[in-house]
N, C-alpha and C positions, 0 to 999 in steps of 0.2 A: 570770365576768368580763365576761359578757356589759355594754351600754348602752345605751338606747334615747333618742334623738332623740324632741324633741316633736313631738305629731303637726302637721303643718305644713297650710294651709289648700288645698286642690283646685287654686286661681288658681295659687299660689305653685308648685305640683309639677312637675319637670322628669320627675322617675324613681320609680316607685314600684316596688320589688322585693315582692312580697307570698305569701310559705313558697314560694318558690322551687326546686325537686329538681330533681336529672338523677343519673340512674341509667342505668350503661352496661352492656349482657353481655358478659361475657367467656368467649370460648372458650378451653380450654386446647388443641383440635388441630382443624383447619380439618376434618376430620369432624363434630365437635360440631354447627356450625353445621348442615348438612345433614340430621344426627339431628334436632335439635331443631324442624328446620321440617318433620318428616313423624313423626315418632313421637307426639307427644302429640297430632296430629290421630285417627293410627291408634288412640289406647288410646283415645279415646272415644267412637271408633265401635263397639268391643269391648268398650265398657262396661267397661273393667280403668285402674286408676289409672294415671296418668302419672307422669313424673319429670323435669326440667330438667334439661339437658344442658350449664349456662352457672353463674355465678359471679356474684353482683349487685356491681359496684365504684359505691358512693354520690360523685359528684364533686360534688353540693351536697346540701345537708342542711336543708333549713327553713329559707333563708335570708330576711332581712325587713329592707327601710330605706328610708329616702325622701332625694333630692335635692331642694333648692330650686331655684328658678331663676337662675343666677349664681353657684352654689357653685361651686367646687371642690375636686371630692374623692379623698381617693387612695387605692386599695386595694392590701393589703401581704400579704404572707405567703410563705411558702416554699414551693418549686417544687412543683406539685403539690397545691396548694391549693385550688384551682381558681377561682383569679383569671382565666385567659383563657376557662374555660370562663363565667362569670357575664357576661363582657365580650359572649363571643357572644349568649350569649340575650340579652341587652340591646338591643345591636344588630340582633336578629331573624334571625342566619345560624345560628341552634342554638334548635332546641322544647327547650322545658326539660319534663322526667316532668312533676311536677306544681308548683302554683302557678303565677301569671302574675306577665307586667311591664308596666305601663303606664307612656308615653314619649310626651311633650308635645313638638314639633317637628321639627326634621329633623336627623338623627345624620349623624354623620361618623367612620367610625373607622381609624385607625392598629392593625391586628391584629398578628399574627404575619406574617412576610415570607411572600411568596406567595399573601396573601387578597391577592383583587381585583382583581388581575390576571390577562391571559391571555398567559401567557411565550411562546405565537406571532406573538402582535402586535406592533405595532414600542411604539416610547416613546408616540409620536403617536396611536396608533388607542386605545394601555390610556388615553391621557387620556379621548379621548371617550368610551369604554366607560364608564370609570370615574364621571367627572360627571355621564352619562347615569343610572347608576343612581341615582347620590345626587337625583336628582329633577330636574337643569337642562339646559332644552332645548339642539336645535343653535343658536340664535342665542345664548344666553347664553354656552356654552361658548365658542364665535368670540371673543365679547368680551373675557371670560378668558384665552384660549388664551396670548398674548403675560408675560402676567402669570404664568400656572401656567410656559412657559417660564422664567421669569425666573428665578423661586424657587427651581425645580429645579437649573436650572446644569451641565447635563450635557452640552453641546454639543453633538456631530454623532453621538452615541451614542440623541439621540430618534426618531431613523432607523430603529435598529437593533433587532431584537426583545430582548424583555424577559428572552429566557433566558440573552442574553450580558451582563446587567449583574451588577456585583458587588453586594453585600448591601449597600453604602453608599449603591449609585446607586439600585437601585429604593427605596430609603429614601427619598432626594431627590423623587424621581419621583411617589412615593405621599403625601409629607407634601404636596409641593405644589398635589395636586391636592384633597386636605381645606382646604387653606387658603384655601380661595376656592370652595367651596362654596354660602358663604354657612349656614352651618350652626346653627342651636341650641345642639347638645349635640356634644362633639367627646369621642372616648373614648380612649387612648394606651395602648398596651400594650408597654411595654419594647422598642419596634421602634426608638426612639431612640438606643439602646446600640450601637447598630452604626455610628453618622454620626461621620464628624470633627469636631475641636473646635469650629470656626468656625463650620458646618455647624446641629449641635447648637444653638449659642448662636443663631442666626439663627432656627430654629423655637422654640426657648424665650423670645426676646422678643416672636415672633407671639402665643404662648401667654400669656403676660403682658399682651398686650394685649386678647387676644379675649375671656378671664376678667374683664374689665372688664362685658361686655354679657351673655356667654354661659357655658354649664356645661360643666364636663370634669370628666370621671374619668380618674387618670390615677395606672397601673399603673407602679410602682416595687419595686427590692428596696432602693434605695440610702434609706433611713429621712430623711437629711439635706435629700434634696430635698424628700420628702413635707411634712418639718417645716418649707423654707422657702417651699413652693410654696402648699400646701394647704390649708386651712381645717379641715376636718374628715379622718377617717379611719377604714375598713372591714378590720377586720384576720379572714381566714380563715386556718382554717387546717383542715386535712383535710374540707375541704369542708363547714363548721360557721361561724357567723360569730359569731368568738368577742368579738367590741368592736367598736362604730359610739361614735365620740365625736372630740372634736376630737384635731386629730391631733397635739399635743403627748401628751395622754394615753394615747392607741394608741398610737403609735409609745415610747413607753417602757418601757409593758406588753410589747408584743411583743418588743423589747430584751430585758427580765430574764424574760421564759418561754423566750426560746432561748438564753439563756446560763444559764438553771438547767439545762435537757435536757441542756450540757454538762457543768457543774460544779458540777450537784445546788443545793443549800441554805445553801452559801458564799455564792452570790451574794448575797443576803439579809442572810447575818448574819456573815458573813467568820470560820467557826467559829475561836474561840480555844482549841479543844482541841490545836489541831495546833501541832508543835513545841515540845515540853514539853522535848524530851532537849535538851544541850547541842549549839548551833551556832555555825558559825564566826563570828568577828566581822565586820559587812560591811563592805567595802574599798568608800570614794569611788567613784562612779560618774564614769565619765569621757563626757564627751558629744563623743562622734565627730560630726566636720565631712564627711560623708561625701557629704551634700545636691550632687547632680549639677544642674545648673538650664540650660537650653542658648537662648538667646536667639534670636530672627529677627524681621528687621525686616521691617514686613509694613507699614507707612506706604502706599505706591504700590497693592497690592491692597487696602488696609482698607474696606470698607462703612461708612457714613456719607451723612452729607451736607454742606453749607454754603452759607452764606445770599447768599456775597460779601464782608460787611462784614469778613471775617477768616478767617484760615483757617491749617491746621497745617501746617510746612513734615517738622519733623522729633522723630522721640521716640530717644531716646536712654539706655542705662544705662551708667553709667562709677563709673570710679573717684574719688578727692580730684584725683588729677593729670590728670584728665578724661581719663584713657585709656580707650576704651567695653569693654567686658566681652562676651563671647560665650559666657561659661559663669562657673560658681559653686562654690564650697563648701559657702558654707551659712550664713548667720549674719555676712556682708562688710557694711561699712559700705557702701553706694553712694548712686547721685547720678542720681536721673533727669532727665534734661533735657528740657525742650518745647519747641520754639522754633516762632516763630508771628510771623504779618504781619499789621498793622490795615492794611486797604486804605480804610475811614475811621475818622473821629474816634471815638472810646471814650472814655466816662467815668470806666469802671470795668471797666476788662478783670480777667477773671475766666478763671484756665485751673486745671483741675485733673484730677485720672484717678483709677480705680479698677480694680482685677485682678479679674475674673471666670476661677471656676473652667469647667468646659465645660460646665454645668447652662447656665451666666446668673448663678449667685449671686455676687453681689458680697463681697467678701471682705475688702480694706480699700482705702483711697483717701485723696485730701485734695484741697485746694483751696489758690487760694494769696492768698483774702480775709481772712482772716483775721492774715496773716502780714505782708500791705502794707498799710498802716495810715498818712497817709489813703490813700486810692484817688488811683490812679496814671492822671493822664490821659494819652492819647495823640492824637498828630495821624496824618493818613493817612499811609498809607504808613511807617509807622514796625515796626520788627522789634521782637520780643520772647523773652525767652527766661526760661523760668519754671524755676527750680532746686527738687525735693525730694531731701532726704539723710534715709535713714531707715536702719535695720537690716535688711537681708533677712529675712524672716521664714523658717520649716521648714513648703514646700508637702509636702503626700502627693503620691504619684506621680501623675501626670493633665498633663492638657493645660492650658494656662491664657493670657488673652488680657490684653491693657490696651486702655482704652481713654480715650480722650486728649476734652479740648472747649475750646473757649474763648466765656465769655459774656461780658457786657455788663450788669453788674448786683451785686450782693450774691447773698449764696446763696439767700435765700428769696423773690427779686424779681428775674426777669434773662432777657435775649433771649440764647438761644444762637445763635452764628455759627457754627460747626463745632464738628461732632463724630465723631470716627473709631475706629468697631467696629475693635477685633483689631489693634491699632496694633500692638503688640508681643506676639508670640507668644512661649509659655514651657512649655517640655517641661522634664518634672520626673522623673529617673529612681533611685531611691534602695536600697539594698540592706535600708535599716531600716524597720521598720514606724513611719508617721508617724500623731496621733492630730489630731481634728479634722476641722474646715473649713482651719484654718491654725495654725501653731505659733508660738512664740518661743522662743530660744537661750537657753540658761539659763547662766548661769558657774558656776555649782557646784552639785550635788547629792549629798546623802550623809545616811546615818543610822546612829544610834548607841542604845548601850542606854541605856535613863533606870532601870534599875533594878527590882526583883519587885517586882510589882501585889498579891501579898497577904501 
């Protein structure tokens, strides 16, 4: 199942991985170790053979692939794989046995919590430590400092050493001090998983953006993000690297190899041996409204910006009789409101939103050009308030943000005056397993016999 990538030219290479191994001994009782560092020296001074007192466990295995410069790429597999181990020798905090890596610029990486830090130091001193190693003097840092502050957002807890933050904050702490490195290559290793929604989305449009100029590799189990994030895709697995291809491809294959490990060769071919005897007739599926959806308005702290010429007063979900909702079933007709101020003249004001999941991925949205037809001019200081009525859709469980804008233009030609990250927060808590990115309510599902196929 293996893929290989064309070989890419020297200019072009960010990462070269070339038969890559790490081999670790394992002792089965802390005696072993102490054996083995004096016994096999004694048996060949005695000239009588030796014997190893350890267990070889292979965490990579000939592993081989090249980055370009500006990929991004995501590596997948299941726990144990040895995704974070390939990540370290990458990054140079782990000698791999044998084969080497060659690594064109300057790395930046997001490990497992607790690289990089030194949990007696306050927030302030692991900054300087930390930028200092990635390669940037004290005066750079100084310059940054206010900035890495910024992104972090941890308040009067950068004071305080690094052993009293929780798993979220040094998360804050560490991404923001990668993000302004000025880096090359930036490497992500599921330390993301731990940040709140907001949080989360606020590093994933940095990353969105920085993959613009520069290369990531970026360590996921969640397959959805790889497939909306990533360009290509490095799937291990027992420390073998079973597919290097784009990541619609890998991420498929790995899909039907761990869902045959479950349930064999069905996956495959959906055996039509089974259920020969007589079975009951199926009875209509009834589709339970069971979709919990709990709403906060978050307008007043939303991230964003605006230019002046306009700007968002309020987002809103309601009902037909405009009474606003704080919670869901599932599948409600609703009514999202915007209301918004031209503080000057607009030719063509333009407001529309879109729901991201807590990746960044956008999920669905609209505009309201399309729908005002001609284009609605307005004078300053005039108010405005833009209606969507759609169907709730069925989110899977997760955190989920809106975010609101208002332009000055058509969709594919247009000055945006405001635009507001996280407008409307949406906790989604459901007892049923939801499939997708996002669902739709169905009114009826049911099946029935058409009759013997031979």
């Amino acid at each position: 199942m293996s893929s290989k990538q064309p070989a890419q030219s020297q200019a072009d290479l960010a990462i070269r991985v070339s038969d890559v191994t790490k081999c670790y001994q394992v002792y089965s009782q802390p005696q072993d170790r102490l054996k083995q560092a004096i016994l096999p020296r004694l048996s060949r001074f005695l000239g009588k053979p030796g014997h190893t007192h350890y267990r070889e466990f292979w965490a990579l295995k000939g592993v081989n692939f090249e980055v370009r410069r500006g990929d991004t790429v995501g590596v997948i597999g299941r726990n144990g794989s040895g995704k974070s181990t390939l990540l370290q020798i990458i990054c140079g905090t782990l000698q791999s046995t044998t084969g080497e890596v060659a690594v064109r610029g300057r790395v930046a990486a997001l490990l497992e919590l607790g690289a990089g830090f030194n949990p007696e130091f306050t927030g302030r001193e692991n900054v300087y430590m930390s930028a200092s190693i990635f390669g940037l003097s004290r005066e750079q840092i100084d310059s940054k400092y206010d900035d890495i502050v910024a992104f972090a957002d941890i308040g009067d807890f950068l004071e305080q050493p690094v052993k009293t933050y929780s798993s979220g904050m040094y998360v804050r702490l560490a991404f923001a001090v990668i993000a302004h490195v000025d880096a090359d290559i930036l490497v992500i290793d599921e330390a993301l998983a731990v940040g709140d929604a907001i949080f989360v989305q606020k590093c994933m449009r940095f990353l969105r953006k920085f993959r613009e100029n520069g290369t990531l590799l970026f360590v996921s189990h969640d397959t959805s993000s790889v497939l909306n994030f990533c360009q290509s895709a490095v799937w291990l697995d027992r420390g073998e690297m079973r597919m290097h291809g784009t990541a619609q491809e890998t991420c498929n294959a790995y899909i039907e190899y761990c869902s045959q490990e479950v349930y064999g060769d069905t996956v495959k071919l959906q055996s039509r041996q089974a259920g020969k005897g007589e079975s009951k007739a199926p009875s209509p599926v009834r589709i339970e409204k069971d979709l919990k959806v709990e709403l906060f308005d978050n307008v007043a702290n939303s991230g964003g910006w605006q230019s002046g010429v306009a700007s968002i007063d309020s987002v809103t979900l309601c009902n037909d009789q405009g009474e606003a909702f704080t919670s869901f079933a599932g599948g409600e007709d609703v009514v999202l409101k915007v209301r918004a101020t031209a503080h000057q003249p607009l030719q063509s004001p333009l407001i529309g939103f879109f729901v991201k999941d807590r990746l960044g991925q956008s999920l669905f949205g609209e505009h309201t050009y399309t729908y005002v037809q001609p284009p609605m001019q307005v004078e300053a200081d005039t108010g405005l308030e833009a209606s969507f009525r759609f169907t709730l859709p069925l989110l899977p469980n997760g955190e989920y943000s809106m975010t609101v804008s208002i332009a000055d233009g058509d969709p594919y030609a247009n000055t945006q005056h405001a635009w507001l990250h996280d407008a409307v927060l949406i906790r989604v808590a459901s007892p049923r397993l939801r499939y997708g990115l996002v669902g739709i309510p169905f009114d009826e599902v049911t099946m029935k016999r058409t009759g013997a196929t031979s």
